[in-house]
N, CA, C and O atoms as a GROMACS GRO file, in nm:
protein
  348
    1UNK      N    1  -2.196   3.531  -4.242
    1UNK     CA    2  -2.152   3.464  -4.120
    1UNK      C    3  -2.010   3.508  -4.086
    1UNK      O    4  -1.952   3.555  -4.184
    2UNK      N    5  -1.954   3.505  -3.997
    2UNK     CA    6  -1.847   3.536  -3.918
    2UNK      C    7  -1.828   3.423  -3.820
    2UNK      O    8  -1.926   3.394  -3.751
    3UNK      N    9  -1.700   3.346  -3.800
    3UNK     CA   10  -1.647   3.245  -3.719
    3UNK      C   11  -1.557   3.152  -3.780
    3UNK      O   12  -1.472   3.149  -3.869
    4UNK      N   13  -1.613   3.073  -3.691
    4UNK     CA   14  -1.459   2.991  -3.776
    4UNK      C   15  -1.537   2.871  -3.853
    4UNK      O   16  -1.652   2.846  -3.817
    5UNK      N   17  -1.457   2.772  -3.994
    5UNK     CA   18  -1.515   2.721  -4.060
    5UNK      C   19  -1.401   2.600  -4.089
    5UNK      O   20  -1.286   2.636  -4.118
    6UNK      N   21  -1.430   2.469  -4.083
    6UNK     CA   22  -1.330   2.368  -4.118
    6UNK      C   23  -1.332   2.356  -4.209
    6UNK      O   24  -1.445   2.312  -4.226
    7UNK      N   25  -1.285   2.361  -4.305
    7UNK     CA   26  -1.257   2.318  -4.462
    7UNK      C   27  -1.109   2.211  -4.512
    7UNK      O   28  -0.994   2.255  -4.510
    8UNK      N   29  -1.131   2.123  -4.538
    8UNK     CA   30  -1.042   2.039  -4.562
    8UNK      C   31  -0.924   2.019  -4.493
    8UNK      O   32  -0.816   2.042  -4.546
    9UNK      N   33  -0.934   1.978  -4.379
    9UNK     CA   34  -0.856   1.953  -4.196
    9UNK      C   35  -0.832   2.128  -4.177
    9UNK      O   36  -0.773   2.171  -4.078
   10UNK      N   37  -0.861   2.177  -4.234
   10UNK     CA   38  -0.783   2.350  -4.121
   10UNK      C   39  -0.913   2.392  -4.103
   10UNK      O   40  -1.009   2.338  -4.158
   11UNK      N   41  -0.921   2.496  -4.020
   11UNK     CA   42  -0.977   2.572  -3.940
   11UNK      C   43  -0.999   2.737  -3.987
   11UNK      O   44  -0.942   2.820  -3.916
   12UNK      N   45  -1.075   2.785  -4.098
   12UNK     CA   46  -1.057   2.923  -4.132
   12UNK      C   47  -1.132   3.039  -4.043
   12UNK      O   48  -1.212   3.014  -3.952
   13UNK      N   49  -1.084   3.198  -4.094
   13UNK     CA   50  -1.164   3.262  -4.045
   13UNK      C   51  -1.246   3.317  -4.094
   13UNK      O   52  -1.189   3.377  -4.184
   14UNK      N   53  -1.370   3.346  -4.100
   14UNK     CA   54  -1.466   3.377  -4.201
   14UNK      C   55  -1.552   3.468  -4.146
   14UNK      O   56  -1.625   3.435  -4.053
   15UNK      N   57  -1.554   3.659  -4.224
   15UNK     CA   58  -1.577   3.720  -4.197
   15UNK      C   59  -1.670   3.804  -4.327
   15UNK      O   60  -1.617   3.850  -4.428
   16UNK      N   61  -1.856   3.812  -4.289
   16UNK     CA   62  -1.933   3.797  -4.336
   16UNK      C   63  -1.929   3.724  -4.498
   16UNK      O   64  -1.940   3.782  -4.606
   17UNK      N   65  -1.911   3.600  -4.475
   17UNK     CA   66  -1.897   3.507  -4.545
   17UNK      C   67  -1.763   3.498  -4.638
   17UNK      O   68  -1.747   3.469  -4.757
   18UNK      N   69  -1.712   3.520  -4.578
   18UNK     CA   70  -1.582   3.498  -4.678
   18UNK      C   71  -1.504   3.441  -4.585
   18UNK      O   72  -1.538   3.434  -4.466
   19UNK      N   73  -1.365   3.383  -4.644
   19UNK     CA   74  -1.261   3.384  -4.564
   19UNK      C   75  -1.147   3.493  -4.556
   19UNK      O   76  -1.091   3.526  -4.661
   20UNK      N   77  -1.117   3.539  -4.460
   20UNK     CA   78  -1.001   3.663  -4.469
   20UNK      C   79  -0.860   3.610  -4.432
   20UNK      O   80  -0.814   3.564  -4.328
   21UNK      N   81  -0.820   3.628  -4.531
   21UNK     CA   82  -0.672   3.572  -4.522
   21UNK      C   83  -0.583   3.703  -4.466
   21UNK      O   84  -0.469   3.687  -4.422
   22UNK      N   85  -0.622   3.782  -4.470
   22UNK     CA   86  -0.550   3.910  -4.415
   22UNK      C   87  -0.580   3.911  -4.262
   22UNK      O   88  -0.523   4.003  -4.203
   23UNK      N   89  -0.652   3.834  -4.187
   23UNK     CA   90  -0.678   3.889  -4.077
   23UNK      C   91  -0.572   3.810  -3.944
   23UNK      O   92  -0.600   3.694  -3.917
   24UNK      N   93  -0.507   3.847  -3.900
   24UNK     CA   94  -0.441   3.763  -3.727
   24UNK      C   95  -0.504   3.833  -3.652
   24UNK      O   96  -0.537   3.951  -3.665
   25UNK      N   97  -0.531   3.732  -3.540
   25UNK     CA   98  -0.580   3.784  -3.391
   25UNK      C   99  -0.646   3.649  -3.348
   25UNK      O  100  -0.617   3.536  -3.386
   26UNK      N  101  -0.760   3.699  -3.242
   26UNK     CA  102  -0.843   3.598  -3.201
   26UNK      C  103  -0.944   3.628  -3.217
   26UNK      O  104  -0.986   3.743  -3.225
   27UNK      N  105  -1.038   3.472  -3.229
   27UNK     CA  106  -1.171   3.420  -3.244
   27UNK      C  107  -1.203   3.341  -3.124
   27UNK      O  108  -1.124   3.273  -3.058
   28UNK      N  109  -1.374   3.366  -3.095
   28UNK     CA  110  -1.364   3.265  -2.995
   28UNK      C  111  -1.491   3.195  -3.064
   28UNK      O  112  -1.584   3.252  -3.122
   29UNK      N  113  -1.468   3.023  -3.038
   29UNK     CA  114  -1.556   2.957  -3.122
   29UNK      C  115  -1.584   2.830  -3.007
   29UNK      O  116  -1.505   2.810  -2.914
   30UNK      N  117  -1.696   2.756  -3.026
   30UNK     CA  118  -1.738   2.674  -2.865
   30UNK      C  119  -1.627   2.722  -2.744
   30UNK      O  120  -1.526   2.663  -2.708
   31UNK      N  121  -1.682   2.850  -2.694
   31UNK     CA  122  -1.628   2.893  -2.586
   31UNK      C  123  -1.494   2.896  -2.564
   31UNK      O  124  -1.458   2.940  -2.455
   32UNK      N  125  -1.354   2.836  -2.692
   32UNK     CA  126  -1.265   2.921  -2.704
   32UNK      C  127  -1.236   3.000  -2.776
   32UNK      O  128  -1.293   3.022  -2.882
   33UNK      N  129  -1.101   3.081  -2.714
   33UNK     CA  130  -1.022   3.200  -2.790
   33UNK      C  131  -0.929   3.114  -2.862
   33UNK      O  132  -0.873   3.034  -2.787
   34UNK      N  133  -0.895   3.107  -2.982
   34UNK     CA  134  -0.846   3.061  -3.072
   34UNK      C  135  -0.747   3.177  -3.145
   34UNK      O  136  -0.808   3.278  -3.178
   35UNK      N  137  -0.601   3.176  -3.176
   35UNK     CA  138  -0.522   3.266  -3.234
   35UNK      C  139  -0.525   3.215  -3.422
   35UNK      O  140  -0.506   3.108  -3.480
   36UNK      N  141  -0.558   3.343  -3.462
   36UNK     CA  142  -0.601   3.315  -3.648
   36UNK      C  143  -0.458   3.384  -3.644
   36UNK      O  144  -0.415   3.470  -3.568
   37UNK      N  145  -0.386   3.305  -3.773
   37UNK     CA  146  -0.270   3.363  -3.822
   37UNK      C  147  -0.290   3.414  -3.986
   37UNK      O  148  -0.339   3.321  -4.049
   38UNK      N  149  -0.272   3.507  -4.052
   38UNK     CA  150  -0.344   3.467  -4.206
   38UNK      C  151  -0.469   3.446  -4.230
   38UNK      O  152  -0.492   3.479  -4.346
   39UNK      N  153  -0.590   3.395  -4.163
   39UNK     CA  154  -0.709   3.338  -4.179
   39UNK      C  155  -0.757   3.240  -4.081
   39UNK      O  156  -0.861   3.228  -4.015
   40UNK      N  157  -0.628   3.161  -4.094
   40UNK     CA  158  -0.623   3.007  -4.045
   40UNK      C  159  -0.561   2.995  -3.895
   40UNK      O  160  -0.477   3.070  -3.847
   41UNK      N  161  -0.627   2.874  -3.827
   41UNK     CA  162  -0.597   2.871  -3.694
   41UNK      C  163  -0.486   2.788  -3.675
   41UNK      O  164  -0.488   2.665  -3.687
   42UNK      N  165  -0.352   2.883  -3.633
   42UNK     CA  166  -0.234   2.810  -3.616
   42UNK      C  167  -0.223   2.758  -3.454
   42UNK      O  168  -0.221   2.828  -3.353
   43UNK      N  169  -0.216   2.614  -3.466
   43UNK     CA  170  -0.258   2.546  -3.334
   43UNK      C  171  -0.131   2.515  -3.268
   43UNK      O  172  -0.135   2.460  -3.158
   44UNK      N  173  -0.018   2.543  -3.322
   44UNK     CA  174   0.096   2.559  -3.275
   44UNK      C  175   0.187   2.688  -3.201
   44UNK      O  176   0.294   2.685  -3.141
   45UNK      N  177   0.073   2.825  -3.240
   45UNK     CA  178   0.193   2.866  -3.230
   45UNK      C  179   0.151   2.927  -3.047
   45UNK      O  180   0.039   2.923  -2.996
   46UNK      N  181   0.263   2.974  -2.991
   46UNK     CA  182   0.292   3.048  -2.875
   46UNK      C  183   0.324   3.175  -2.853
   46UNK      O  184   0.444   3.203  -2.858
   47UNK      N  185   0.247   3.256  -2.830
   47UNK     CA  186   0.293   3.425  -2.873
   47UNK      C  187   0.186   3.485  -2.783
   47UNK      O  188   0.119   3.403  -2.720
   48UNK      N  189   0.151   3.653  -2.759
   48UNK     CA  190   0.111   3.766  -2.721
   48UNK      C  191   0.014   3.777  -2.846
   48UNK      O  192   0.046   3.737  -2.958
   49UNK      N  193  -0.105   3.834  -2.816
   49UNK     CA  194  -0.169   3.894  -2.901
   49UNK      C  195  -0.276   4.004  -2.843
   49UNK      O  196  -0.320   4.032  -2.732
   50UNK      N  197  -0.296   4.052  -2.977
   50UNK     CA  198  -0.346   4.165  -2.893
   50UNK      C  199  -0.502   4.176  -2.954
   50UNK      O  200  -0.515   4.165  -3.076
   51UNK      N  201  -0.613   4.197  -2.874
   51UNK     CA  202  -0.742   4.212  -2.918
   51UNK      C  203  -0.804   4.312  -2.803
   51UNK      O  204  -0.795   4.316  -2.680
   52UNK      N  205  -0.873   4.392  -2.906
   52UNK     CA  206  -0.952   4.499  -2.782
   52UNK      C  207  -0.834   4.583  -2.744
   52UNK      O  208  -0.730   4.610  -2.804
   53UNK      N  209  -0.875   4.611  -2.642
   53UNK     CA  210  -0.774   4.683  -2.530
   53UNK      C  211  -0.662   4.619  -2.445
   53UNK      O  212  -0.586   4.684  -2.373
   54UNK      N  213  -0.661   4.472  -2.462
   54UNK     CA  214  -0.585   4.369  -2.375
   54UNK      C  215  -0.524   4.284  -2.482
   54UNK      O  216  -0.564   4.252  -2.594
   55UNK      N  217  -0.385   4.248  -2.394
   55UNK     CA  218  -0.316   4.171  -2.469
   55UNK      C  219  -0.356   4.038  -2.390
   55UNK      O  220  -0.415   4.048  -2.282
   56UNK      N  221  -0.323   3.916  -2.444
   56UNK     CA  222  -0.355   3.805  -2.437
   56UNK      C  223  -0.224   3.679  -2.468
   56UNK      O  224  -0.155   3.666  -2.569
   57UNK      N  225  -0.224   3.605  -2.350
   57UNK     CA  226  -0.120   3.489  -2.404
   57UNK      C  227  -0.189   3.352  -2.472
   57UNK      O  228  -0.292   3.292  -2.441
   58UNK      N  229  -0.126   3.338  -2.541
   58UNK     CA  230  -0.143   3.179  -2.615
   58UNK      C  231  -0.040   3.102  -2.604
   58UNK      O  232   0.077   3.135  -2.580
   59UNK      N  233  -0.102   2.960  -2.628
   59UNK     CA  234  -0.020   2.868  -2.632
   59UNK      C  235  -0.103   2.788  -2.676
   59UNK      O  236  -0.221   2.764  -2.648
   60UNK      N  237   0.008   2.726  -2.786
   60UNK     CA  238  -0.087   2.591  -2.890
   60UNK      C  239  -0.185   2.647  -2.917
   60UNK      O  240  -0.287   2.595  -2.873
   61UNK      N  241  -0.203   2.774  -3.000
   61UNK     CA  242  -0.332   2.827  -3.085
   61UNK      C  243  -0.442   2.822  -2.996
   61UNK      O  244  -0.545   2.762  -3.029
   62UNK      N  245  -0.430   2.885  -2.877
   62UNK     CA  246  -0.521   2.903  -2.799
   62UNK      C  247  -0.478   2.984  -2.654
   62UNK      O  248  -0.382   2.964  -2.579
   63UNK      N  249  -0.587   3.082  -2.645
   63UNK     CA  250  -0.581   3.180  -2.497
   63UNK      C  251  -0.572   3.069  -2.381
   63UNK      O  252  -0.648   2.972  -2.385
   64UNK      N  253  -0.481   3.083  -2.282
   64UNK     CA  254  -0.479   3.013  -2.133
   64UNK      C  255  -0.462   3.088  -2.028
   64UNK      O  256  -0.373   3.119  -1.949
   65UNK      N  257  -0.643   3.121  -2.060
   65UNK     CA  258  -0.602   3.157  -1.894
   65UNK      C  259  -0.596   3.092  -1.768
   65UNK      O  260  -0.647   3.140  -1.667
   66UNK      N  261  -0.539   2.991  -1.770
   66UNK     CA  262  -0.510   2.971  -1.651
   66UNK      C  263  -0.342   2.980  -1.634
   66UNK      O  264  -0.274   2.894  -1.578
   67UNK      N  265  -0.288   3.112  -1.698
   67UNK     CA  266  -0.148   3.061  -1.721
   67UNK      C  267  -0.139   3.248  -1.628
   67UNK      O  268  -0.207   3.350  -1.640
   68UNK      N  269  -0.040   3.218  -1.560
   68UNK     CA  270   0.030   3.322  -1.506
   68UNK      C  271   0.158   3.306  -1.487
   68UNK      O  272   0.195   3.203  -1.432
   69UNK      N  273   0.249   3.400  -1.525
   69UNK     CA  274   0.433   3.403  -1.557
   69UNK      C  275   0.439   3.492  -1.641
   69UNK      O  276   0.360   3.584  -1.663
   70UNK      N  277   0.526   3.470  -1.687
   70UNK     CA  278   0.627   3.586  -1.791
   70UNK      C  279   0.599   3.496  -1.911
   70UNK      O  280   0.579   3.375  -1.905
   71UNK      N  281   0.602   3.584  -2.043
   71UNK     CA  282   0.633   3.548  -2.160
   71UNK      C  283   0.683   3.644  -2.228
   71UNK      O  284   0.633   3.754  -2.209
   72UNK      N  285   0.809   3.631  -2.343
   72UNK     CA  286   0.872   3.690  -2.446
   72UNK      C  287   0.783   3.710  -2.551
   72UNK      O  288   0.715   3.622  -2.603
   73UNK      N  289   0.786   3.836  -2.584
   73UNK     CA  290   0.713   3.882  -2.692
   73UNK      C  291   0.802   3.987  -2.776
   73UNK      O  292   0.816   4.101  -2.731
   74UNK      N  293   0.861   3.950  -2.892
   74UNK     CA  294   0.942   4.063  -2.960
   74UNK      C  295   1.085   4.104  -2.870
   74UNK      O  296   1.138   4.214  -2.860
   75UNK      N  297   1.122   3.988  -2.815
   75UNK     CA  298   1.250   4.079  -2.739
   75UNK      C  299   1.236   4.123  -2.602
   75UNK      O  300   1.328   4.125  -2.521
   76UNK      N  301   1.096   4.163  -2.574
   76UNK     CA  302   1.080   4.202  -2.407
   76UNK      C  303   0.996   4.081  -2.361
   76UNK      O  304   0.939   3.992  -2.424
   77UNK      N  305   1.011   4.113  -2.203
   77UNK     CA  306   0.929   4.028  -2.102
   77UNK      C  307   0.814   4.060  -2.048
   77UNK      O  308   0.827   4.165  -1.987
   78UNK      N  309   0.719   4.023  -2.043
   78UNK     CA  310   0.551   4.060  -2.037
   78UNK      C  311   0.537   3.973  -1.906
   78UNK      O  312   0.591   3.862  -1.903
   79UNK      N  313   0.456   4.026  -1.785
   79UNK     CA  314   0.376   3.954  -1.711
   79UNK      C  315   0.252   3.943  -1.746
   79UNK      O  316   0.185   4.030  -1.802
   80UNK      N  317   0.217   3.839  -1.714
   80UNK     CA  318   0.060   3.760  -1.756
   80UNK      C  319   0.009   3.690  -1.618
   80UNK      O  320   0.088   3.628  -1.547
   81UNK      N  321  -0.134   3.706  -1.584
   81UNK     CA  322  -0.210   3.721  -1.461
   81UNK      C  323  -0.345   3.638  -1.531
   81UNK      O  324  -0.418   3.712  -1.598
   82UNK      N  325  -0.374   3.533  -1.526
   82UNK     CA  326  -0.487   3.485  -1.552
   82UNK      C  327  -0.509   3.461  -1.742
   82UNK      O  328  -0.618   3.455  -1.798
   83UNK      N  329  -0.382   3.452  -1.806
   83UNK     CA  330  -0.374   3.497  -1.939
   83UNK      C  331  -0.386   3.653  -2.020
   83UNK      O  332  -0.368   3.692  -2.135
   84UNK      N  333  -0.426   3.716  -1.888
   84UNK     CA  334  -0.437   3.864  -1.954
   84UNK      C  335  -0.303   3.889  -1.960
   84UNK      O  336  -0.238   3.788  -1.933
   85UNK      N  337  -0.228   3.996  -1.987
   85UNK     CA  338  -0.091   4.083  -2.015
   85UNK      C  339  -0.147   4.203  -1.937
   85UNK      O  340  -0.254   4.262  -1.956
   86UNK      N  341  -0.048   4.227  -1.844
   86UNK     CA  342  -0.029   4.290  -1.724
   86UNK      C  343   0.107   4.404  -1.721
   86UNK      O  344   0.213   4.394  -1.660
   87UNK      N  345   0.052   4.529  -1.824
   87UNK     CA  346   0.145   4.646  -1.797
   87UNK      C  347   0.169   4.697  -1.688
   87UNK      O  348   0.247   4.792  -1.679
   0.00000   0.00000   0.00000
């Protein structure tokens, strides 16, 4: 199996049955995108990420797209259009 798995209040990522603690990015699980930090779904944090070919904004451990503006990522300023990242 592959997705996400609650185990004792957190949220892991589990990739053909394991959990991968090596892995950051996103998951999408009941129809959200969810940001994995380590394994685990950090529901706090606010950052750029990158999956596929597109970067992606979060906020509170989760993709919003309904968010369009600027966000800081590493020092520079990124426009964001529907939650995508807009070079």
């Amino acid at each position: 199996a592959t997705g996400l798995c609650k185990y004792n209040g957190s949220w892991w990522y589990v990739n053909k049955g394991r959990v991968n603690f090596n892995y950051t990015g996103l998951c999408k699980y009941n129809g959200t995108w969810w940001y994995i930090n380590n394994g685990v779904v950090n529901f706090s944090k606010t950052t750029l990420c990158k999956y596929g070919k597109n970067w992606y904004a979060v906020s509170k451990g989760k993709v919003v797209w309904n968010y369009t503006g600027y966000m800081n990522y590493n020092g520079k300023k990124y426009k964001v259009v529907k939650g995508i990242v807009k070079f």
